[in-house]
mmCIF entry with sequence, helices, sheets and N, C-alpha, C, O atoms, coordinates in Angstrom:
data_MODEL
# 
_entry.id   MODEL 
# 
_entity.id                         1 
_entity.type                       polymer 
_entity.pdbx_number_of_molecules   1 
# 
_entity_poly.entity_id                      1 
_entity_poly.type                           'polypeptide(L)' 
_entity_poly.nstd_linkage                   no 
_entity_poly.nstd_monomer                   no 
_entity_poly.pdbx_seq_one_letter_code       
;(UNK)(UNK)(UNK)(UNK)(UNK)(UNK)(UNK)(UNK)(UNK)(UNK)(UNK)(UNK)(UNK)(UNK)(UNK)(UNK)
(UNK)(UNK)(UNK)(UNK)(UNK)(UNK)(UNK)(UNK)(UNK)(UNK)(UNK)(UNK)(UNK)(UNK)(UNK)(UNK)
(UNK)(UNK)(UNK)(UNK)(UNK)(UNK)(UNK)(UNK)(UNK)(UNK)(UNK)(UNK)(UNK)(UNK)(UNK)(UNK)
(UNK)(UNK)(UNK)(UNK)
;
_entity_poly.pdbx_seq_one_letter_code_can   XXXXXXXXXXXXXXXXXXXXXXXXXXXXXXXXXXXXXXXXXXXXXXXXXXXX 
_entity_poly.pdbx_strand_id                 A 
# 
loop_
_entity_poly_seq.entity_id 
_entity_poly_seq.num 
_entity_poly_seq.mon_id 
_entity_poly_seq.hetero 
1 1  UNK n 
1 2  UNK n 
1 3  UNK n 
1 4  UNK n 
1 5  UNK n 
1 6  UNK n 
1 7  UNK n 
1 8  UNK n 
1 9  UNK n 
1 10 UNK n 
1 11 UNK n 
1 12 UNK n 
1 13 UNK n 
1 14 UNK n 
1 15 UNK n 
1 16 UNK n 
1 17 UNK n 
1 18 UNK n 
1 19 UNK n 
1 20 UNK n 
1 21 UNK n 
1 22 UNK n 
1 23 UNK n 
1 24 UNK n 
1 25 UNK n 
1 26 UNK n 
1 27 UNK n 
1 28 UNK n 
1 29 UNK n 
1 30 UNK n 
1 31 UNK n 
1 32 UNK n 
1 33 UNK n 
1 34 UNK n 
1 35 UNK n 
1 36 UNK n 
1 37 UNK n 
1 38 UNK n 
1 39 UNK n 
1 40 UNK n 
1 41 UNK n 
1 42 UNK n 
1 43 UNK n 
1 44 UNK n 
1 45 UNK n 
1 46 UNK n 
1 47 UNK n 
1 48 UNK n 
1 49 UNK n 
1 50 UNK n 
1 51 UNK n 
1 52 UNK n 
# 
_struct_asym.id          A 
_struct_asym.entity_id   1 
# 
loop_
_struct_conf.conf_type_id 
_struct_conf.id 
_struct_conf.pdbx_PDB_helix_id 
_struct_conf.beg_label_comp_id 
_struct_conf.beg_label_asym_id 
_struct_conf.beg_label_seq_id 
_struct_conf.pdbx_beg_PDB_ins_code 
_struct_conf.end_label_comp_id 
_struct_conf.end_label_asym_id 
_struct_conf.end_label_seq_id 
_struct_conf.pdbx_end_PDB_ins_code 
_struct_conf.beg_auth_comp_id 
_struct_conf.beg_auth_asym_id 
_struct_conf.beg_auth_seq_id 
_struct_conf.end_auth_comp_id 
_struct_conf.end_auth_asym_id 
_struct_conf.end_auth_seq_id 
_struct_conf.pdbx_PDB_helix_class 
_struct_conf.details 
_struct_conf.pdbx_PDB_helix_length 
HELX_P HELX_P1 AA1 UNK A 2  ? UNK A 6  ? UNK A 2  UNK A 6  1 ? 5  
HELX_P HELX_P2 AA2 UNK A 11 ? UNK A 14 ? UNK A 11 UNK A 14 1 ? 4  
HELX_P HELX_P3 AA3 UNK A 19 ? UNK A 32 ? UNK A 19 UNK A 32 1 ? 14 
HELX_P HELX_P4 AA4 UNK A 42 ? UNK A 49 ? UNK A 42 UNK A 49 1 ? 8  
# 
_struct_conf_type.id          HELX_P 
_struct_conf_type.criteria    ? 
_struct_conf_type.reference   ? 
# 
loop_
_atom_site.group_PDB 
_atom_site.id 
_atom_site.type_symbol 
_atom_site.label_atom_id 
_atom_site.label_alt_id 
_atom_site.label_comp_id 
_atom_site.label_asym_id 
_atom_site.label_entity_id 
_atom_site.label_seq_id 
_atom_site.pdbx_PDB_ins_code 
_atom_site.Cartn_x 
_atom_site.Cartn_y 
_atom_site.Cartn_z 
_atom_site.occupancy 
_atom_site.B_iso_or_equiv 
_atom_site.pdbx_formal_charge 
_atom_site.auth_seq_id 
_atom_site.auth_comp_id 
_atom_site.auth_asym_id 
_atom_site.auth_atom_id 
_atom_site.pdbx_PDB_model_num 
ATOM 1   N N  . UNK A 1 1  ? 81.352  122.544 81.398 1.00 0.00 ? 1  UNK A N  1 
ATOM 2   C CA . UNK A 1 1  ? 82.096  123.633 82.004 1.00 0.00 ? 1  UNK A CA 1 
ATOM 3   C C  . UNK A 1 1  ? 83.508  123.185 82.376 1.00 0.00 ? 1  UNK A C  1 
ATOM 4   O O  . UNK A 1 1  ? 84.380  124.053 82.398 1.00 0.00 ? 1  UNK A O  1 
ATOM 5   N N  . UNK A 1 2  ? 83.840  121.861 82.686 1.00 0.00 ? 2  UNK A N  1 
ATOM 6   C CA . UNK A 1 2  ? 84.762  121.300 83.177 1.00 0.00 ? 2  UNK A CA 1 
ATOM 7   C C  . UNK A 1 2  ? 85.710  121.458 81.920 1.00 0.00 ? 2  UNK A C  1 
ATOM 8   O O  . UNK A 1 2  ? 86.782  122.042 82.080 1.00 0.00 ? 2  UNK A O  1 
ATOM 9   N N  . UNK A 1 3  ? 85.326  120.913 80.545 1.00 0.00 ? 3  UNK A N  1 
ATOM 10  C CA . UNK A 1 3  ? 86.657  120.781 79.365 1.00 0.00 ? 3  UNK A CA 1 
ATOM 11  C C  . UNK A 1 3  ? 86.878  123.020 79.198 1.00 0.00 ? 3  UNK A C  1 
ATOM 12  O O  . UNK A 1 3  ? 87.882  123.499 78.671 1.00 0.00 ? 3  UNK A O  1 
ATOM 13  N N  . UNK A 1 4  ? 85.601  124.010 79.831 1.00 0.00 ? 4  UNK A N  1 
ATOM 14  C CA . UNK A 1 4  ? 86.040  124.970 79.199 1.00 0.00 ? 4  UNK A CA 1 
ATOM 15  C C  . UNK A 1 4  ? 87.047  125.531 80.131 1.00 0.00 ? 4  UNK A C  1 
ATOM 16  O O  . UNK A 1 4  ? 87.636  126.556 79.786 1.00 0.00 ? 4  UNK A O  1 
ATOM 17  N N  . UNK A 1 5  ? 87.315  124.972 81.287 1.00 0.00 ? 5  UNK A N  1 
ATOM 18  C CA . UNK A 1 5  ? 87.866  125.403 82.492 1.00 0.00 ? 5  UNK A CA 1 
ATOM 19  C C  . UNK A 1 5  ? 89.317  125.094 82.007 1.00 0.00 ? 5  UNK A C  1 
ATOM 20  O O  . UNK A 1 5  ? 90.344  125.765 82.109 1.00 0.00 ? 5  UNK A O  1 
ATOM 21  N N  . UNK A 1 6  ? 89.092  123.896 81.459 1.00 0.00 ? 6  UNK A N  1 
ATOM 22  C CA . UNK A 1 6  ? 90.481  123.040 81.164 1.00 0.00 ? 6  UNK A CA 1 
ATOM 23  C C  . UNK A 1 6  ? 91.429  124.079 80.071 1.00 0.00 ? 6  UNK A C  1 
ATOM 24  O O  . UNK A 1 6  ? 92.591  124.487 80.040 1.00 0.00 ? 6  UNK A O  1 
ATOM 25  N N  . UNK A 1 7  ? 90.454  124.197 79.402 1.00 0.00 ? 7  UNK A N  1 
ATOM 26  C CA . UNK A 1 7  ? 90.808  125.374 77.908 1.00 0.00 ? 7  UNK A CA 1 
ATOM 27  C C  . UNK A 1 7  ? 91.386  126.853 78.371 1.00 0.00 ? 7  UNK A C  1 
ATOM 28  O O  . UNK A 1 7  ? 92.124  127.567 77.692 1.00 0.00 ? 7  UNK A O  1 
ATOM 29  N N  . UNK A 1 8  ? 90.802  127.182 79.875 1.00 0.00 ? 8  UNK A N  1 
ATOM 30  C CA . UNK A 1 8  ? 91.018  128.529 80.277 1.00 0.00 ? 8  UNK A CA 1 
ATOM 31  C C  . UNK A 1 8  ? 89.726  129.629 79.665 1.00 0.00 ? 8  UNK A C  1 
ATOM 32  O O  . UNK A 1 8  ? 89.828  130.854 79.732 1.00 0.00 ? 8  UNK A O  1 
ATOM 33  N N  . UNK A 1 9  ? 88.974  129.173 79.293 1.00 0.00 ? 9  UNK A N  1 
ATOM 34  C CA . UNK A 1 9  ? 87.967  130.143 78.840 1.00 0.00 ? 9  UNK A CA 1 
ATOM 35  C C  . UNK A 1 9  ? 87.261  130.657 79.859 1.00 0.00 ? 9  UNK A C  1 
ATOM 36  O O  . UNK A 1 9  ? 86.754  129.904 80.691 1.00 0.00 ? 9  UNK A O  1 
ATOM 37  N N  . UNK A 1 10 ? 87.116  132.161 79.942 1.00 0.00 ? 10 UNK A N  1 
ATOM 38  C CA . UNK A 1 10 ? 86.325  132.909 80.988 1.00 0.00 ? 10 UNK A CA 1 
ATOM 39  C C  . UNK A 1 10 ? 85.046  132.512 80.568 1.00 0.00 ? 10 UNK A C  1 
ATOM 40  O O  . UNK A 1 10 ? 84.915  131.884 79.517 1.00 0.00 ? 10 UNK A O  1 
ATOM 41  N N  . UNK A 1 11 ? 83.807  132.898 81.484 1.00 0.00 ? 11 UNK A N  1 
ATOM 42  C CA . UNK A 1 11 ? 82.821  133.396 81.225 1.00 0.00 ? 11 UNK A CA 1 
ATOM 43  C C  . UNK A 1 11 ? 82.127  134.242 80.175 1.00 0.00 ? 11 UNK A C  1 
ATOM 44  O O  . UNK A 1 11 ? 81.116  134.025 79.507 1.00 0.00 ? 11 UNK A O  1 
ATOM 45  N N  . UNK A 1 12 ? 83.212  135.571 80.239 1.00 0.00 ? 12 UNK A N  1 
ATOM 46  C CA . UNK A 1 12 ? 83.300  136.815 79.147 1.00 0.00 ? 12 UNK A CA 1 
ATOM 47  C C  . UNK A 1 12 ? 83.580  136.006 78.040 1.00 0.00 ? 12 UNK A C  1 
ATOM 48  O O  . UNK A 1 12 ? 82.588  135.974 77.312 1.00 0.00 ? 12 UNK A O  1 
ATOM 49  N N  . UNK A 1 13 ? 84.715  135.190 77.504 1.00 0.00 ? 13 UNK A N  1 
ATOM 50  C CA . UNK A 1 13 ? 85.154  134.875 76.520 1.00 0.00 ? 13 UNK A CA 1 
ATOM 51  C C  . UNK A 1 13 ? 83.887  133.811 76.019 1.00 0.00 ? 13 UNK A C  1 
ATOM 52  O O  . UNK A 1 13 ? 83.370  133.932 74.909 1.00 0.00 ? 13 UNK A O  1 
ATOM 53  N N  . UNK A 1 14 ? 83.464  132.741 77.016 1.00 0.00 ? 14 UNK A N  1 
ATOM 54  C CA . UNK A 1 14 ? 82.019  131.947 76.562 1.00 0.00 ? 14 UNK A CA 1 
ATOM 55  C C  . UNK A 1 14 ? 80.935  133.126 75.957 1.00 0.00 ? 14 UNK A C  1 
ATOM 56  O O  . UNK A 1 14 ? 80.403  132.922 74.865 1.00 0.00 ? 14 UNK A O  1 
ATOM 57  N N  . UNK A 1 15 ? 80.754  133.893 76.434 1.00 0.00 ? 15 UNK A N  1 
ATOM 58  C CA . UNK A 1 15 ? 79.768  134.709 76.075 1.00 0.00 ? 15 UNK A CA 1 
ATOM 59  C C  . UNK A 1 15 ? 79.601  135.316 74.208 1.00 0.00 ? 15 UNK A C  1 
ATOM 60  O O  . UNK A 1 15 ? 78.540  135.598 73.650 1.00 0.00 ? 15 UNK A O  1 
ATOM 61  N N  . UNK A 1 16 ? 80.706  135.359 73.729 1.00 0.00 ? 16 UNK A N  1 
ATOM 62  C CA . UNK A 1 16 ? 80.848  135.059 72.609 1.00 0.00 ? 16 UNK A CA 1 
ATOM 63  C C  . UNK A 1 16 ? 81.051  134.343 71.542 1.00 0.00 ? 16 UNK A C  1 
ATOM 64  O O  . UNK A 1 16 ? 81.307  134.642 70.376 1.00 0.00 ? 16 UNK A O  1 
ATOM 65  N N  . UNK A 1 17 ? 80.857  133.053 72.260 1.00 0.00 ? 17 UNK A N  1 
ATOM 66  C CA . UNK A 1 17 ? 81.581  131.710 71.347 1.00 0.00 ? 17 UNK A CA 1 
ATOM 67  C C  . UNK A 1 17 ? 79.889  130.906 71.497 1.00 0.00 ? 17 UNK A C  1 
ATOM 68  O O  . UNK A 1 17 ? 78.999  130.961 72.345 1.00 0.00 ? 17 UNK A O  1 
ATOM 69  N N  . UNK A 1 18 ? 80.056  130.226 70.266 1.00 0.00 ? 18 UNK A N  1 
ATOM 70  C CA . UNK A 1 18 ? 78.773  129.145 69.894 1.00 0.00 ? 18 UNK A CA 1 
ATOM 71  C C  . UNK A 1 18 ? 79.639  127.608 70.574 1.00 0.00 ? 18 UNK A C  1 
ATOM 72  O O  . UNK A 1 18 ? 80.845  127.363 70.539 1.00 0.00 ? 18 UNK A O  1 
ATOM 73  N N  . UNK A 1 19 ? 78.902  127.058 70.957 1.00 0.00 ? 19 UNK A N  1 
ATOM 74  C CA . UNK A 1 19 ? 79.187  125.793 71.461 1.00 0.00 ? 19 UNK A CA 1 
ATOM 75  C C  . UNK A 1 19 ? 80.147  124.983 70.347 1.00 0.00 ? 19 UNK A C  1 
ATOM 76  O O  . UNK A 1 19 ? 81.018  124.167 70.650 1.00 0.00 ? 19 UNK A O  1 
ATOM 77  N N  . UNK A 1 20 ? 79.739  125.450 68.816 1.00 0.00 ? 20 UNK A N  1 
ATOM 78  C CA . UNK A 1 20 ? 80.879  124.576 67.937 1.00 0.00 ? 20 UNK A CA 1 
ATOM 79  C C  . UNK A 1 20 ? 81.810  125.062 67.929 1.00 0.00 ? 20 UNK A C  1 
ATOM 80  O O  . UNK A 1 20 ? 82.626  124.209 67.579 1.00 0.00 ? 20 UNK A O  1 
ATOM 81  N N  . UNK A 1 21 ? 82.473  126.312 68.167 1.00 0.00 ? 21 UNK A N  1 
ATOM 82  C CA . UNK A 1 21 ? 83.653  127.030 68.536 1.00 0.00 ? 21 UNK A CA 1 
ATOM 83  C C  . UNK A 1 21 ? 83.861  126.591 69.713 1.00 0.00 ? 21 UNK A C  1 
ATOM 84  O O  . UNK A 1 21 ? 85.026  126.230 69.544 1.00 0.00 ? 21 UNK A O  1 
ATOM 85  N N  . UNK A 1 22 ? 83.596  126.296 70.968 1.00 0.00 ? 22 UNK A N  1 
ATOM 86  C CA . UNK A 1 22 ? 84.207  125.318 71.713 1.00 0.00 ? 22 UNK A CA 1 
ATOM 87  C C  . UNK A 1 22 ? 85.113  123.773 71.616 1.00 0.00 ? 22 UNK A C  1 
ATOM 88  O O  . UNK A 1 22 ? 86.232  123.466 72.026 1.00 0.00 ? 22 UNK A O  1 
ATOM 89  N N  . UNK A 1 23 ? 83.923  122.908 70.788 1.00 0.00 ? 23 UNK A N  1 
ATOM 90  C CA . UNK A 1 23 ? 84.442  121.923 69.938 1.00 0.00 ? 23 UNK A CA 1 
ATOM 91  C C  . UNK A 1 23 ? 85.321  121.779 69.837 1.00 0.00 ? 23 UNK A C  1 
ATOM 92  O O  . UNK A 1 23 ? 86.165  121.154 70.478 1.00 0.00 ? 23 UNK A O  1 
ATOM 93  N N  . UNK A 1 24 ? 85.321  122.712 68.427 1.00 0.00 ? 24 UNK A N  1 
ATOM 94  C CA . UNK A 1 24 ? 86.811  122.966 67.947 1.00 0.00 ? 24 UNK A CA 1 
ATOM 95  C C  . UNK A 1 24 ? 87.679  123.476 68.201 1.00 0.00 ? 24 UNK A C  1 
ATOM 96  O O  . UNK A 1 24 ? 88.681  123.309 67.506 1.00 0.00 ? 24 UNK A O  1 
ATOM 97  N N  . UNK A 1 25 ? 87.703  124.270 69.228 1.00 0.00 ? 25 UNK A N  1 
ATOM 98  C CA . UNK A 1 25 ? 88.961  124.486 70.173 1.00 0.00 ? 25 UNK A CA 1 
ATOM 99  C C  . UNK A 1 25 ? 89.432  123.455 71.235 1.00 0.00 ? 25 UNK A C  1 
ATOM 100 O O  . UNK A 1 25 ? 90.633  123.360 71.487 1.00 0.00 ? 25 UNK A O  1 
ATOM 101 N N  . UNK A 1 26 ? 88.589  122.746 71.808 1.00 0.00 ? 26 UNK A N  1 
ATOM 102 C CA . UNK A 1 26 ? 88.630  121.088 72.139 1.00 0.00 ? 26 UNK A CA 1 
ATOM 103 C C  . UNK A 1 26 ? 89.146  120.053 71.241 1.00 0.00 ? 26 UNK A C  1 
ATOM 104 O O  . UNK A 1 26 ? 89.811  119.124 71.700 1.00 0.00 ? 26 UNK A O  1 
ATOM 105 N N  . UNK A 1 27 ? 88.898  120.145 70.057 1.00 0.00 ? 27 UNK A N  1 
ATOM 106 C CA . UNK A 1 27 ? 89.295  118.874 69.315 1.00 0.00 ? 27 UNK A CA 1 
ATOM 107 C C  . UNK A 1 27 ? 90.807  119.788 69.031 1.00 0.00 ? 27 UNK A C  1 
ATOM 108 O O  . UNK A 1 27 ? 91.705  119.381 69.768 1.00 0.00 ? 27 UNK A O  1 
ATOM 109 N N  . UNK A 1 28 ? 91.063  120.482 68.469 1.00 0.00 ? 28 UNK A N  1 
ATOM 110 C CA . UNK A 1 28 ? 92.671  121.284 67.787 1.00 0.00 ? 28 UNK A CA 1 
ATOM 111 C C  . UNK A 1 28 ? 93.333  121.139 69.619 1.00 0.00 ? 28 UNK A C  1 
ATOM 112 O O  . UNK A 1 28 ? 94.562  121.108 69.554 1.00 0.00 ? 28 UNK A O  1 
ATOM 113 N N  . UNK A 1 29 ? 92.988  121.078 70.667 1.00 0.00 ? 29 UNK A N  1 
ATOM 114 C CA . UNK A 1 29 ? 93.856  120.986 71.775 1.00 0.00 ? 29 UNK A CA 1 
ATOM 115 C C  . UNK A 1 29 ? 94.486  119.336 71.810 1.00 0.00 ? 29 UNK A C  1 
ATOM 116 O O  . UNK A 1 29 ? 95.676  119.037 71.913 1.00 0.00 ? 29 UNK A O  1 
ATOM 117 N N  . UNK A 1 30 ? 93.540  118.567 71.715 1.00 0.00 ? 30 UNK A N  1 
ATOM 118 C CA . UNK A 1 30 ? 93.201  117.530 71.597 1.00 0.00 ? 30 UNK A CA 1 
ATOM 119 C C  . UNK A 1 30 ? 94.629  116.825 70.870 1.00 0.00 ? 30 UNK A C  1 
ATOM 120 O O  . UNK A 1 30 ? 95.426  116.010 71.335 1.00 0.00 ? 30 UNK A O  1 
ATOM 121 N N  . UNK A 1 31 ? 94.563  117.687 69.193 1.00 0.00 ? 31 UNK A N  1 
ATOM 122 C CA . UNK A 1 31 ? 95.415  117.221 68.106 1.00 0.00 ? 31 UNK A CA 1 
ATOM 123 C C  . UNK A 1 31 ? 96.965  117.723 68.444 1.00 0.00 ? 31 UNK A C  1 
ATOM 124 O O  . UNK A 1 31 ? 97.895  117.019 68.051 1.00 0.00 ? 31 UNK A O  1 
ATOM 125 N N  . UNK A 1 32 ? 97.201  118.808 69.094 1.00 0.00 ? 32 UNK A N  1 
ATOM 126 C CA . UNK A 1 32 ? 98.371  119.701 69.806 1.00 0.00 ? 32 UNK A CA 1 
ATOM 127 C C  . UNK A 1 32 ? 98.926  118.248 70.130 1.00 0.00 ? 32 UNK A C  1 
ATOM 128 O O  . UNK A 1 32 ? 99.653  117.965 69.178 1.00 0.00 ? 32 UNK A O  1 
ATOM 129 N N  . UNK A 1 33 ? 98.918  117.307 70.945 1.00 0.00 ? 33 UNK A N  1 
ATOM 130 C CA . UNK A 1 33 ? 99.449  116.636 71.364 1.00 0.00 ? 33 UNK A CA 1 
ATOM 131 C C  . UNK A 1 33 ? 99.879  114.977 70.502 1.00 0.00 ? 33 UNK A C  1 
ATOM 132 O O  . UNK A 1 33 ? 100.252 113.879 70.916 1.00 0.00 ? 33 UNK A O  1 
ATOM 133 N N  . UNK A 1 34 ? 99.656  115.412 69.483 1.00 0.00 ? 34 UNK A N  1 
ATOM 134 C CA . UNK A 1 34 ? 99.640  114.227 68.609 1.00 0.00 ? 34 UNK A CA 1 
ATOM 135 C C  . UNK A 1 34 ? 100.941 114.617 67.646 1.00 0.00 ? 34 UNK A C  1 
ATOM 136 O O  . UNK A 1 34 ? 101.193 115.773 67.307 1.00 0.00 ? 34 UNK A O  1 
ATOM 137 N N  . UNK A 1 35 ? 101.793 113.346 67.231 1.00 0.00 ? 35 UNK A N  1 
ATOM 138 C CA . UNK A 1 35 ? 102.543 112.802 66.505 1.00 0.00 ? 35 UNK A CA 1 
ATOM 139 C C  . UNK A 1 35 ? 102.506 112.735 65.284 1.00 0.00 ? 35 UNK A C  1 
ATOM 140 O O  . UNK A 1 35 ? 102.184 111.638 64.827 1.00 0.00 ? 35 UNK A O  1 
ATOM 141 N N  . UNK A 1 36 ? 102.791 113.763 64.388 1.00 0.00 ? 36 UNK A N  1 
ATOM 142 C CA . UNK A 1 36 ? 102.581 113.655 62.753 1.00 0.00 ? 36 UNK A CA 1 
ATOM 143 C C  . UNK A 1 36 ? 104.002 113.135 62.194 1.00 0.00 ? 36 UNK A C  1 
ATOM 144 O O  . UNK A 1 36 ? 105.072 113.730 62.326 1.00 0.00 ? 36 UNK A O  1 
ATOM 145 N N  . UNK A 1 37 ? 103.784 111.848 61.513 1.00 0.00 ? 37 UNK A N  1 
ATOM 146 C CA . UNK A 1 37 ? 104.945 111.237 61.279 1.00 0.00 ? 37 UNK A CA 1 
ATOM 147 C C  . UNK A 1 37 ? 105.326 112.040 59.860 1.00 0.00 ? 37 UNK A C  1 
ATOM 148 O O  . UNK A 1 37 ? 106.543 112.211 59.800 1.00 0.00 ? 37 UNK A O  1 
ATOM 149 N N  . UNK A 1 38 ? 104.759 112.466 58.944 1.00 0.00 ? 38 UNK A N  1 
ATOM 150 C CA . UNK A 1 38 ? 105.303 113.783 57.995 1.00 0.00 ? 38 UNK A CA 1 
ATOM 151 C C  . UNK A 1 38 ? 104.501 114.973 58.355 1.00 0.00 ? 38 UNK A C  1 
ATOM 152 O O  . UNK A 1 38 ? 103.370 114.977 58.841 1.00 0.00 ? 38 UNK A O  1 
ATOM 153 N N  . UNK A 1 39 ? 105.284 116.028 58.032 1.00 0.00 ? 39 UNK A N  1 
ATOM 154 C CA . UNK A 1 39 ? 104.402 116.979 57.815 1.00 0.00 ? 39 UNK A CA 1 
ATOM 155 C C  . UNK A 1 39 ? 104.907 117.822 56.043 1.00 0.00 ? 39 UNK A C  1 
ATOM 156 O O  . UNK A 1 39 ? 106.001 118.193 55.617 1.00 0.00 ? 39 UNK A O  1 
ATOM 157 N N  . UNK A 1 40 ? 103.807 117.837 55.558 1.00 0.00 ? 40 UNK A N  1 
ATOM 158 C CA . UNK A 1 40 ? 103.466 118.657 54.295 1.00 0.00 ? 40 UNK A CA 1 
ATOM 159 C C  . UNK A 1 40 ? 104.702 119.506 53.737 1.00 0.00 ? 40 UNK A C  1 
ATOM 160 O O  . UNK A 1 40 ? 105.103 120.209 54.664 1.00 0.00 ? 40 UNK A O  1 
ATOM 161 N N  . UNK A 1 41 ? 105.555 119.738 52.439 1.00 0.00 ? 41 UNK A N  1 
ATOM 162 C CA . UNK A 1 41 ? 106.202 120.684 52.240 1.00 0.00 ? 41 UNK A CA 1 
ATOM 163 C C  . UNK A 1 41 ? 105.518 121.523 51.040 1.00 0.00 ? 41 UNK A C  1 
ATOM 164 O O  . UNK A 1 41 ? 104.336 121.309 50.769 1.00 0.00 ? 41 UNK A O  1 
ATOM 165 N N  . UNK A 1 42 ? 106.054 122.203 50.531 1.00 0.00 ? 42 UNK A N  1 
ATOM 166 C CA . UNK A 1 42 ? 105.292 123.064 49.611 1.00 0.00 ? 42 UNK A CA 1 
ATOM 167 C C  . UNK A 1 42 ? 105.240 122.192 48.417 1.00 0.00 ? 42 UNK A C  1 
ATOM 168 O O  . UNK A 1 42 ? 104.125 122.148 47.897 1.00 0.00 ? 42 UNK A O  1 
ATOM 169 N N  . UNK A 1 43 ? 106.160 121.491 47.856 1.00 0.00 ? 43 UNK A N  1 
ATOM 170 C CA . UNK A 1 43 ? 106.161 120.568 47.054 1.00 0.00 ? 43 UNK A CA 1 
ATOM 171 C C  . UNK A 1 43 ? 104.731 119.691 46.922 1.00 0.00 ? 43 UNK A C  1 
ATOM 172 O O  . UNK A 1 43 ? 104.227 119.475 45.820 1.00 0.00 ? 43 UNK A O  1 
ATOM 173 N N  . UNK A 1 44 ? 104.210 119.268 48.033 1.00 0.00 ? 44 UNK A N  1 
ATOM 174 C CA . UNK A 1 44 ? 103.413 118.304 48.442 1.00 0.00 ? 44 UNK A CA 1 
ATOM 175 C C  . UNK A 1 44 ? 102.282 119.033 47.839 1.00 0.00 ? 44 UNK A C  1 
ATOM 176 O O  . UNK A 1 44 ? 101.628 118.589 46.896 1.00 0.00 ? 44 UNK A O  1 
ATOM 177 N N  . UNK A 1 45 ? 102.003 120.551 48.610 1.00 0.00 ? 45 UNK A N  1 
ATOM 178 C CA . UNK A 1 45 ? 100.806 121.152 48.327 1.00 0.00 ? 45 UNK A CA 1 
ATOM 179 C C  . UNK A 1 45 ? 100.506 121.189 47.224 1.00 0.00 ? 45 UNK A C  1 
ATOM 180 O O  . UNK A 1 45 ? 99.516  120.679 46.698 1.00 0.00 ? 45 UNK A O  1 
ATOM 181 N N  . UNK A 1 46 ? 101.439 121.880 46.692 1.00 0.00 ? 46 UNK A N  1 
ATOM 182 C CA . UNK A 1 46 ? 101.180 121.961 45.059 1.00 0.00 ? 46 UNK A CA 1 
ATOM 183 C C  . UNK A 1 46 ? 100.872 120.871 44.249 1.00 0.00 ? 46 UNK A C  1 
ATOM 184 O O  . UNK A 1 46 ? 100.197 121.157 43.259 1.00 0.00 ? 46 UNK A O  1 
ATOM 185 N N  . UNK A 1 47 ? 101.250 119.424 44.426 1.00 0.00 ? 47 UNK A N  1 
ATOM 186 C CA . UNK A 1 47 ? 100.850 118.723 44.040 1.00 0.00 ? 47 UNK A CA 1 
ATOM 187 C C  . UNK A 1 47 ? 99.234  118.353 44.571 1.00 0.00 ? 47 UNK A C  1 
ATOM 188 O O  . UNK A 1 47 ? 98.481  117.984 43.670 1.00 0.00 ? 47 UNK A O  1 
ATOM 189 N N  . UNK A 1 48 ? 98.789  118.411 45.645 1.00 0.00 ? 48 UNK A N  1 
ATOM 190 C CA . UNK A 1 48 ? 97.538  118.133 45.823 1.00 0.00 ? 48 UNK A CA 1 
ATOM 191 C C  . UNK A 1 48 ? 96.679  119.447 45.678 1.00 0.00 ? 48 UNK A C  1 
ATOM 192 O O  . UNK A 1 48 ? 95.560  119.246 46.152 1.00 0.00 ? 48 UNK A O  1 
ATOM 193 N N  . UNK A 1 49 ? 96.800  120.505 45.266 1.00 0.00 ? 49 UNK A N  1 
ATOM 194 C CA . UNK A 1 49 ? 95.927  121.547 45.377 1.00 0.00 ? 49 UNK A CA 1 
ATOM 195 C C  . UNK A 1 49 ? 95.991  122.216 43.659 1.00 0.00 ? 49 UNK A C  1 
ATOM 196 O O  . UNK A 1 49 ? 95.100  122.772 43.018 1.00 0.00 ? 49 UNK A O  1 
ATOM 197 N N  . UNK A 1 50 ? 97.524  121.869 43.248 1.00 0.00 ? 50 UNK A N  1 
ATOM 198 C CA . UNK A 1 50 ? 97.726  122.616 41.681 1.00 0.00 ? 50 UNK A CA 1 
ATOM 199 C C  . UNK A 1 50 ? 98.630  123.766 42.232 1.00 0.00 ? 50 UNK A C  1 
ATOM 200 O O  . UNK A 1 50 ? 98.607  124.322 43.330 1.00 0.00 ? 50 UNK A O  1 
ATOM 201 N N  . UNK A 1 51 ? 99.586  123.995 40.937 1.00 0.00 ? 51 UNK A N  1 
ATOM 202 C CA . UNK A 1 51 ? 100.186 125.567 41.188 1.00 0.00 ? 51 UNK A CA 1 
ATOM 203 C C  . UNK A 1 51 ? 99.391  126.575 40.884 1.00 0.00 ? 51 UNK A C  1 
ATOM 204 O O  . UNK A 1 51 ? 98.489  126.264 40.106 1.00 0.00 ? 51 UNK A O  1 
ATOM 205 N N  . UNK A 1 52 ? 99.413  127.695 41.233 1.00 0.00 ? 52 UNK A N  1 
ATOM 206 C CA . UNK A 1 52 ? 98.252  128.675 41.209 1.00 0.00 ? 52 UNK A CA 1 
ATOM 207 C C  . UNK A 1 52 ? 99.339  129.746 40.321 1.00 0.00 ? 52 UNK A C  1 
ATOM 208 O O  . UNK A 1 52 ? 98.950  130.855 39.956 1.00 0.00 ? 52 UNK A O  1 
# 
């Protein structure tokens, strides 16, 4: 209850969420605060995904 308090999640709002939707709104808060020494351009994607 303590990390959902931290998150701001009501009661109401728990009432609809599965515990792995907590998680992962825990771990992506988690990453918010982290240092990406590149980030991705479209160039990049296309090379790792293919042009579509």
């Amino acid at each position: 209850m303590l990390r959902c308090a931290q998150l701001n999640l009501s009661d109401q709002a728990l009432d609809g969420m599965t515990m792995g939707m907590v998680f992962d709104m825990l771990i992506e808060e988690a990453n918010d605060h982290e240092k990406y020494p590149y980030k991705a351009t479209q160039k990049d994607i296309e090379a790792f995904f293919g042009k579509w």
